[in-house]
C-alpha positions as CSV (number, residue, x, y, z in Angstrom):
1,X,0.0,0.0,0.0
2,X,2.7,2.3,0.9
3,X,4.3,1.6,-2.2
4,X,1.6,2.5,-4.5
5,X,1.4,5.8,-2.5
6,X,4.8,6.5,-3.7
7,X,4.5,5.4,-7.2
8,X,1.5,8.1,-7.2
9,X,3.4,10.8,-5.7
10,X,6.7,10.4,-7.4
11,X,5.0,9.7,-11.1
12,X,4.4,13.7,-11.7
13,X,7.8,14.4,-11.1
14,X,9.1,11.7,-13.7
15,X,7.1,13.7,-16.3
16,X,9.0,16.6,-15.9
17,X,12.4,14.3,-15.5
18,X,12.2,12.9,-18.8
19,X,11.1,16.5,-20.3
20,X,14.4,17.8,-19.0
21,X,16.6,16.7,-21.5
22,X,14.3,18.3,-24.2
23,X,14.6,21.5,-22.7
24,X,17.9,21.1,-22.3
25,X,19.0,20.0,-26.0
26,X,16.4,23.4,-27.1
27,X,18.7,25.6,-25.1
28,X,22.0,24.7,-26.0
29,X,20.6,24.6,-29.7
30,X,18.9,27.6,-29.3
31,X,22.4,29.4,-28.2
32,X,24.9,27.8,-30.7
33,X,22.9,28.2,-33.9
34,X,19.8,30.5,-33.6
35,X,21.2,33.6,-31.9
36,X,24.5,33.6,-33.8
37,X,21.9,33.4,-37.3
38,X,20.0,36.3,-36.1
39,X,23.0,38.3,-35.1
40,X,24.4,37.9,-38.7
41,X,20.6,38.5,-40.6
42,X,21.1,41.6,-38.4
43,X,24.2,42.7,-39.5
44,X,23.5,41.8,-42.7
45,X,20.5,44.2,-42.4
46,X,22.1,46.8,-41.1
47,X,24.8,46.6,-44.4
48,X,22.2,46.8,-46.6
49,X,20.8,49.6,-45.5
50,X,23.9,52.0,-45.4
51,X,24.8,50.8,-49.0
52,X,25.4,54.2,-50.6
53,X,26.5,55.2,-54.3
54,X,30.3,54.9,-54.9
55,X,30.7,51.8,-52.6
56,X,33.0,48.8,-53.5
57,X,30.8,45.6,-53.2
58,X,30.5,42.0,-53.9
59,X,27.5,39.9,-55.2
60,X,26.5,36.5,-53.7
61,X,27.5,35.4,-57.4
62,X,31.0,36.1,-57.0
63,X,30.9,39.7,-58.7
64,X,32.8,42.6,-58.1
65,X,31.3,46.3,-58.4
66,X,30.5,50.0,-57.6
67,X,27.5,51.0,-57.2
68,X,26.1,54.0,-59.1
69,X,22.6,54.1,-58.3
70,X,19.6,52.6,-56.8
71,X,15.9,52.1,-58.2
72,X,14.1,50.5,-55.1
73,X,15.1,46.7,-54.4
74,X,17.3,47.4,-57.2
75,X,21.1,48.2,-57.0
76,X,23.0,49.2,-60.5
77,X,26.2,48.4,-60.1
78,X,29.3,49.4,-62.7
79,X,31.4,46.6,-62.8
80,X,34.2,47.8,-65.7
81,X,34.1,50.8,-68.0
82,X,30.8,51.5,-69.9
83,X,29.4,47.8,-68.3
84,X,26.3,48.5,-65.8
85,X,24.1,45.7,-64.4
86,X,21.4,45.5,-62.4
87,X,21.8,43.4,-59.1
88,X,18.6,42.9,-56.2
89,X,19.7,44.6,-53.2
90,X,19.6,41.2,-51.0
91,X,22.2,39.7,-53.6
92,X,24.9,42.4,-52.3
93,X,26.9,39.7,-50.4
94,X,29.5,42.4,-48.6
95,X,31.6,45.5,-48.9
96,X,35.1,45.7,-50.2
97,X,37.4,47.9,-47.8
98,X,38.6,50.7,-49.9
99,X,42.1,51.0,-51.1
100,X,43.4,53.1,-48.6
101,X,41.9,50.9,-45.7
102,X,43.4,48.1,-47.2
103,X,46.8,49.2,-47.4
104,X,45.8,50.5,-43.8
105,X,45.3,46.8,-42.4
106,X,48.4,45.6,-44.6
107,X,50.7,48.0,-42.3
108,X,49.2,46.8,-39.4
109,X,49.9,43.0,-40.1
């Protein structure tokens, strides 16, 4: 009788036991890929935004440019004399550090 008592009791607390290691594995998860992701998407962001005319830039396709204007989503970019294309602002992939700032890190290294 006593036994059962204690099966009742302790049966409750083996719920949330075996949930534990759920949470747990959601948590490290959670803090090794999802908040790292939305600190990059953030960044990312952020360089988007500031893109202004005369920057040095780099497609997701692998291609090198300046931009020269924008028409909304839209980024023209001038990628060798007299050779303009039209690139979606989301396929801008990063900014190339100017010449002076890379001669600037050069020294430094």
């Amino acid at each position: 009788m006593q036994l059962n008592c204690f099966l009742i009791i302790a049966s409750p607390n083996s719920g949330l036991v075996q949930l534990l290691p759920f949470v747990l594995i959601f948590g490290v998860f959670y803090l090794l890929l999802i908040v790292p992701q939305q600190r990059q998407r953030k960044k990312t962001q952020e360089m988007l935004s500031n893109l202004k005319s005369g920057d040095r830039v780099v497609t997701s396709g692998g291609i090198y440019g300046t931009i020269t204007g924008f028409h909304d989503n839209v980024v023209q970019l001038q990628i060798a004399n007299q050779v303009r294309i039209d690139v979606s602002r989301s396929a801008i992939a990063g900014l190339q550090p100017n010449e002076a700032e890379a001669e600037a890190s050069k020294k430094k290294s």
